[in-house]
MARSETOR-76322 format. One record per residue (C-alpha): residue in three letters; z, y, x. Coordinates in Angstrom, 2 decimals. Layout:
SITE,ALA,Z,Y,X
...
***
This chain:
SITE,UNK,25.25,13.51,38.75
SITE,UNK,22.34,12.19,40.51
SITE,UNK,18.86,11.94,38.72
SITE,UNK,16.85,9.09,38.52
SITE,UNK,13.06,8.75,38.02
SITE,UNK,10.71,6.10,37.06
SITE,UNK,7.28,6.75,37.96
SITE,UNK,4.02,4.04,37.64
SITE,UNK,1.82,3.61,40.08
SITE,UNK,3.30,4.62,43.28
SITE,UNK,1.07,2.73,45.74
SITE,UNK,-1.53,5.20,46.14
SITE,UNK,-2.57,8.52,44.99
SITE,UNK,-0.95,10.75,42.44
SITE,UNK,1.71,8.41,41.90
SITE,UNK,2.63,7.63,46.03
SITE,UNK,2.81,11.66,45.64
SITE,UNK,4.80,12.36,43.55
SITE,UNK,7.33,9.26,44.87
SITE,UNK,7.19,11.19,47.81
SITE,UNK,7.99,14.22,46.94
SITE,UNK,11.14,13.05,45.04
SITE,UNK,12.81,10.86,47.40
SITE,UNK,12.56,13.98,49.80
SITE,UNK,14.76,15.74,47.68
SITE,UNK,17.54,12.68,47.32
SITE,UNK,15.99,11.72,43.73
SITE,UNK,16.91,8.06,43.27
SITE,UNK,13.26,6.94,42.20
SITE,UNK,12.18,3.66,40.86
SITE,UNK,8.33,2.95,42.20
SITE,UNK,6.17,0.31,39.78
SITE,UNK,2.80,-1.04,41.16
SITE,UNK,1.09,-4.28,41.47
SITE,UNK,0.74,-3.60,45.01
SITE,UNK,3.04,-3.70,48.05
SITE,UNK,4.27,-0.45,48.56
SITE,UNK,5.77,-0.73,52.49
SITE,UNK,5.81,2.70,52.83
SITE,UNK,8.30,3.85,50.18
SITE,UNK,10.49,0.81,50.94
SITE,UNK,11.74,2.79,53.77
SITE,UNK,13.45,5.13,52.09
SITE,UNK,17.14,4.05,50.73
SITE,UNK,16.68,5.89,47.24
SITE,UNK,13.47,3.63,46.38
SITE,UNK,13.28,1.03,44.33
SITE,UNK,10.37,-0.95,44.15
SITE,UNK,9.22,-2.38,41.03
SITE,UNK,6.17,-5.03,40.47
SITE,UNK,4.84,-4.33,37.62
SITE,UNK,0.86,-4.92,35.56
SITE,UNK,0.73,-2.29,32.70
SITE,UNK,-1.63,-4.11,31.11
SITE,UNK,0.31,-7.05,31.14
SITE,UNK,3.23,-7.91,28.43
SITE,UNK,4.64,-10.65,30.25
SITE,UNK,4.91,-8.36,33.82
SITE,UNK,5.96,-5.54,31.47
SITE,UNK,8.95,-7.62,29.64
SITE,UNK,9.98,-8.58,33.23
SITE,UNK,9.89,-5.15,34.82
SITE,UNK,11.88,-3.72,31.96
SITE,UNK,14.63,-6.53,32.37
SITE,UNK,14.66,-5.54,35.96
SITE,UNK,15.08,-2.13,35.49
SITE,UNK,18.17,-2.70,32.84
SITE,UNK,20.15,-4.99,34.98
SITE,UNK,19.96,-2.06,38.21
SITE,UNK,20.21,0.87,36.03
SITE,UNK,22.26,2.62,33.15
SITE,UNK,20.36,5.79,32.59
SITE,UNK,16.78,7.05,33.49
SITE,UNK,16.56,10.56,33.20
SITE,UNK,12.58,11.08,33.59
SITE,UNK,9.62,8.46,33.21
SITE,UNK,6.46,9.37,34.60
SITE,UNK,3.70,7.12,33.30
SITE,UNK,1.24,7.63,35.92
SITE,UNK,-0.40,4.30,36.60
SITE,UNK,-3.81,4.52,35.28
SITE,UNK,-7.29,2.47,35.85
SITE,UNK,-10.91,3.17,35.03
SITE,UNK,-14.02,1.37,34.76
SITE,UNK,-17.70,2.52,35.54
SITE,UNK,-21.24,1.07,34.47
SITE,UNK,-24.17,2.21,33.47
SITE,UNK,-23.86,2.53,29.50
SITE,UNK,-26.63,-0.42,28.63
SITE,UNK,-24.03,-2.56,30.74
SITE,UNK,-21.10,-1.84,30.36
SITE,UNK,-18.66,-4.49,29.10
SITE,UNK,-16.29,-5.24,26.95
SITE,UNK,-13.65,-6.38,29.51
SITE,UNK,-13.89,-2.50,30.36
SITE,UNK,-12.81,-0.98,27.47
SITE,UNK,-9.85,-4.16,27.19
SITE,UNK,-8.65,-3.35,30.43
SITE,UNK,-8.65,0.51,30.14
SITE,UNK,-7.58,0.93,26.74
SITE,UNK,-4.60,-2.18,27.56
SITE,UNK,-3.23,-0.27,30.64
SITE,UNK,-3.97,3.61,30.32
SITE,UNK,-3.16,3.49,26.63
SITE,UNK,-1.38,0.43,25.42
SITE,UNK,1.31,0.00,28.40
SITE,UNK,1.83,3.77,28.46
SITE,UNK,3.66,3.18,24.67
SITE,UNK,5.22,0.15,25.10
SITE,UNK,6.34,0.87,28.62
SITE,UNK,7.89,4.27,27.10
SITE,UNK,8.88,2.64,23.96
SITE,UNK,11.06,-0.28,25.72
SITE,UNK,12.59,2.45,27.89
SITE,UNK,13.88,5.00,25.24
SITE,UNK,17.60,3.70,25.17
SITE,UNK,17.95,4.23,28.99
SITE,UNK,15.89,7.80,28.56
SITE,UNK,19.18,8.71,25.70
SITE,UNK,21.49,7.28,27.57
SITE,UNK,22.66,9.89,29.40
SITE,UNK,20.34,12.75,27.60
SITE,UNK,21.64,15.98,25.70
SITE,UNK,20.40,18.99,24.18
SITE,UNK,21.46,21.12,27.11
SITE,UNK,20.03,18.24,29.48
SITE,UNK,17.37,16.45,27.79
SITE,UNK,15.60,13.44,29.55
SITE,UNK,11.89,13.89,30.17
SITE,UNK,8.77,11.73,29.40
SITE,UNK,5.22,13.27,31.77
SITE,UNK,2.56,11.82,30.77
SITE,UNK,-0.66,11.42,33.43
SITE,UNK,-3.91,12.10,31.60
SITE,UNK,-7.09,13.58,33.04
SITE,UNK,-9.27,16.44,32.78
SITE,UNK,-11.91,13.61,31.78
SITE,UNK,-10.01,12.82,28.29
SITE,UNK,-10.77,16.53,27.99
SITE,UNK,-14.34,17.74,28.96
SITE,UNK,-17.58,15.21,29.81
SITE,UNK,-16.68,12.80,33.02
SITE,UNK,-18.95,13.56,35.57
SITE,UNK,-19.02,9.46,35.90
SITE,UNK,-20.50,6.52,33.52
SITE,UNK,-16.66,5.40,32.96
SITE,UNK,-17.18,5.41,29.21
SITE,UNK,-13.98,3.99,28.59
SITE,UNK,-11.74,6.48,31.11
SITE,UNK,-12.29,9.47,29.41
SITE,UNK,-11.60,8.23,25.68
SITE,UNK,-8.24,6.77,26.64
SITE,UNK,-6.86,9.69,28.64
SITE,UNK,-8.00,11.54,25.22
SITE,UNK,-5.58,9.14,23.54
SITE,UNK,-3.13,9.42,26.21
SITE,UNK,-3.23,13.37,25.51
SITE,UNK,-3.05,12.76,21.83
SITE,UNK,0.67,10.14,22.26
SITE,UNK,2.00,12.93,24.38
SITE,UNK,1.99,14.95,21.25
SITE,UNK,2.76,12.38,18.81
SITE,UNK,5.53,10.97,21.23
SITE,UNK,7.02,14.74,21.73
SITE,UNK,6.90,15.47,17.89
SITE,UNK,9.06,12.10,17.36
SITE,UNK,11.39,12.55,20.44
SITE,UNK,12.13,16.12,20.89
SITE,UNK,15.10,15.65,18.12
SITE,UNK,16.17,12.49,20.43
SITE,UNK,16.78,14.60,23.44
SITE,UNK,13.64,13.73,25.27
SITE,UNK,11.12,16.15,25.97
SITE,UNK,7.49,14.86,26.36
SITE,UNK,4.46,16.90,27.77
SITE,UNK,1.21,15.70,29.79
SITE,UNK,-0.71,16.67,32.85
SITE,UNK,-4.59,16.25,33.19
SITE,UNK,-5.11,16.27,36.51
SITE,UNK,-8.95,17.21,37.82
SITE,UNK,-10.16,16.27,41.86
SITE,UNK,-7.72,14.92,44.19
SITE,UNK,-8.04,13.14,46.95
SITE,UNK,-7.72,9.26,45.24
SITE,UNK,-9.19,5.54,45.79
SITE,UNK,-10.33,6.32,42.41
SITE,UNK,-12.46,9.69,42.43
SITE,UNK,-12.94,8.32,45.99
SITE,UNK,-15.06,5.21,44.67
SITE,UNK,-17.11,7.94,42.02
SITE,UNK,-18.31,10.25,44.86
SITE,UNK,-19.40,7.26,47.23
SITE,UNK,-16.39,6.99,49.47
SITE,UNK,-16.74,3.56,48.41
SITE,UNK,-12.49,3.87,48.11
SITE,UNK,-11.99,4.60,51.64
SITE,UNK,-9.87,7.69,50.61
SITE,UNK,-8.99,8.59,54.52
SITE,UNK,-12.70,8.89,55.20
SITE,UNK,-14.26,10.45,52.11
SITE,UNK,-15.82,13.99,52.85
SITE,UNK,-12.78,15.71,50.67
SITE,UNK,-14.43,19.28,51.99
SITE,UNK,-18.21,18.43,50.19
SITE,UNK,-16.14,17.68,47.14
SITE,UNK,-14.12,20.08,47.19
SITE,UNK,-17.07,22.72,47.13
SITE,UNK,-18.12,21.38,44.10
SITE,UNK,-14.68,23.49,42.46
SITE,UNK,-14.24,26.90,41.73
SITE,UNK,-10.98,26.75,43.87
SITE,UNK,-13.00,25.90,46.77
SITE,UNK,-11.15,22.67,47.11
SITE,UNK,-9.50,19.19,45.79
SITE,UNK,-5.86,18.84,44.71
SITE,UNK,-3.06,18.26,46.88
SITE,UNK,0.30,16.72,47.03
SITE,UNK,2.02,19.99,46.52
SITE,UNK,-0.06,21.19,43.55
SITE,UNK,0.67,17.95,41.26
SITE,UNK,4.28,17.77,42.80
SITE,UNK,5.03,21.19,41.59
SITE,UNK,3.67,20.93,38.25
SITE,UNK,5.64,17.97,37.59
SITE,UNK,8.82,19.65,38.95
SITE,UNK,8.26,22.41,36.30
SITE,UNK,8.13,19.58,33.71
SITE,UNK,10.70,17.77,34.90
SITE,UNK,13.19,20.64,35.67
SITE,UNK,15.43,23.40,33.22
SITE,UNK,12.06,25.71,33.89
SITE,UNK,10.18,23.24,31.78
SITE,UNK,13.08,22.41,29.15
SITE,UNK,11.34,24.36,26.04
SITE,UNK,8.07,23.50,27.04
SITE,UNK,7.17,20.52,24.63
SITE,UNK,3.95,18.28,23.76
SITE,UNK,1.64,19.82,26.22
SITE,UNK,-1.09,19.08,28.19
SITE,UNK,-1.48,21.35,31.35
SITE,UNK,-4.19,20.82,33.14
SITE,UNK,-4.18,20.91,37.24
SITE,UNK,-7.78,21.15,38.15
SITE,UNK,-8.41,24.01,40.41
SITE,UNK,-10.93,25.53,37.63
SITE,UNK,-12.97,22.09,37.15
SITE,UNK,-13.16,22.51,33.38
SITE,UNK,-14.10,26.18,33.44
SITE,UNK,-17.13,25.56,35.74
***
């Protein structure tokens, strides 16, 4: 019985990572972005999916998409995530809206609209899985003016609970990870990279971390293998953080 994953936000970063690290192991894998995503297209088990989190039109479309090309999902991984940064005397409303609508909003309705295709093929001996993507930020102080960032990984933190409470009985086992540095447009555009995530100075920021170093590919893909595998099955409504010791400096 082959698995298949949905995962948001697989143009860049966490979520082209963790795309990548599925398909390699034959994982049929369903890729959502508002970008093209040229690089995963290559691979016969992708399937690429356009989709604005944000958005409830682009989300009602997505959805019908994903129903008319699948039967089952057996693991959503709402990873697609934006932020927002200005100093606190500017910052605008639009960036709390567009925060709170994508990192909080689409994460429940996304998960919400998907729940018959999570049961569909889900068990007590197999249960379907639900990984949420927070951040160390909705845990400690952001290092950044991204007021809004931090508060709705918080609530993101605080669903993964809720959502596991409600859906453990349904077969569906829900838990979170807060990832801390890795090498992203995003953390890229905080420590002056300007985005340019190929020619940031990873090392210098690195330093910064107990571990010596930012995240990599392996250390988020193995996390979420733990989550998404029979080692993580009784694990439920937790938020593990993968931060190489950010929070405890």
């Amino acid at each position: 019985m082959k698995t298949t994953i949905l995962i948001t936000g697989t143009s860049r970063g966490i979520g082209k990572a963790l795309a990548l690290h599925f398909l390699s192991q034959g994982v049929t894998v369903i890729g959502s972005s508002r970008k093209t995503q040229s690089e995963l297209t290559h691979y016969p088990n992708f399937f690429s999916l356009k989709l604005d989190l944000s958005n409830s039109k682009s989300r009602a479309t997505a959805i019908q998409q994903v129903q008319d090309n699948f039967e089952s999902i057996d693991i959503l991984i709402n990873n697609a995530g934006v932020s927002w940064g200005a100093p606190i005397e500017e910052f605008p409303e639009i960036g709390w809206d567009k925060v709170m609508d994508t990192n909080v909003k689409g994460v429940f309705f996304l998960t919400q609209k998907l729940l018959p295709l999570l049961q569909a093929r889900a068990t007590k001996d197999n249960t379907s899985r639900i990984v949420n993507i927070g951040s160390i930020d909705g845990i400690g102080t952001p290092s950044f003016e991204t007021y809004s960032y931090g508060p709705s990984k918080a609530a993101v933190h605080s669903l993964t609970k809720v959502l596991a409470g409600r859906l453990a009985s349904r077969h569906i086992i829900v838990n979170a990870i807060a990832p801390g540095p890795f090498p992203t447009w995003m953390l890229s555009t905080g420590v002056g990279g300007g985005g340019d995530v190929d020619n940031t100075d990873w090392e210098t920021v690195g330093r910064m971390n107990p571990s010596g170093r930012v995240g990599t590919p392996e250390d988020i893909a193995g996390l979420a293998l733990y989550l998404c595998s029979r080692a993580g099955a009784f694990t439920v409504g937790e938020v593990i953080t993968c931060d190489g010791g950010s929070l405890l400096k």
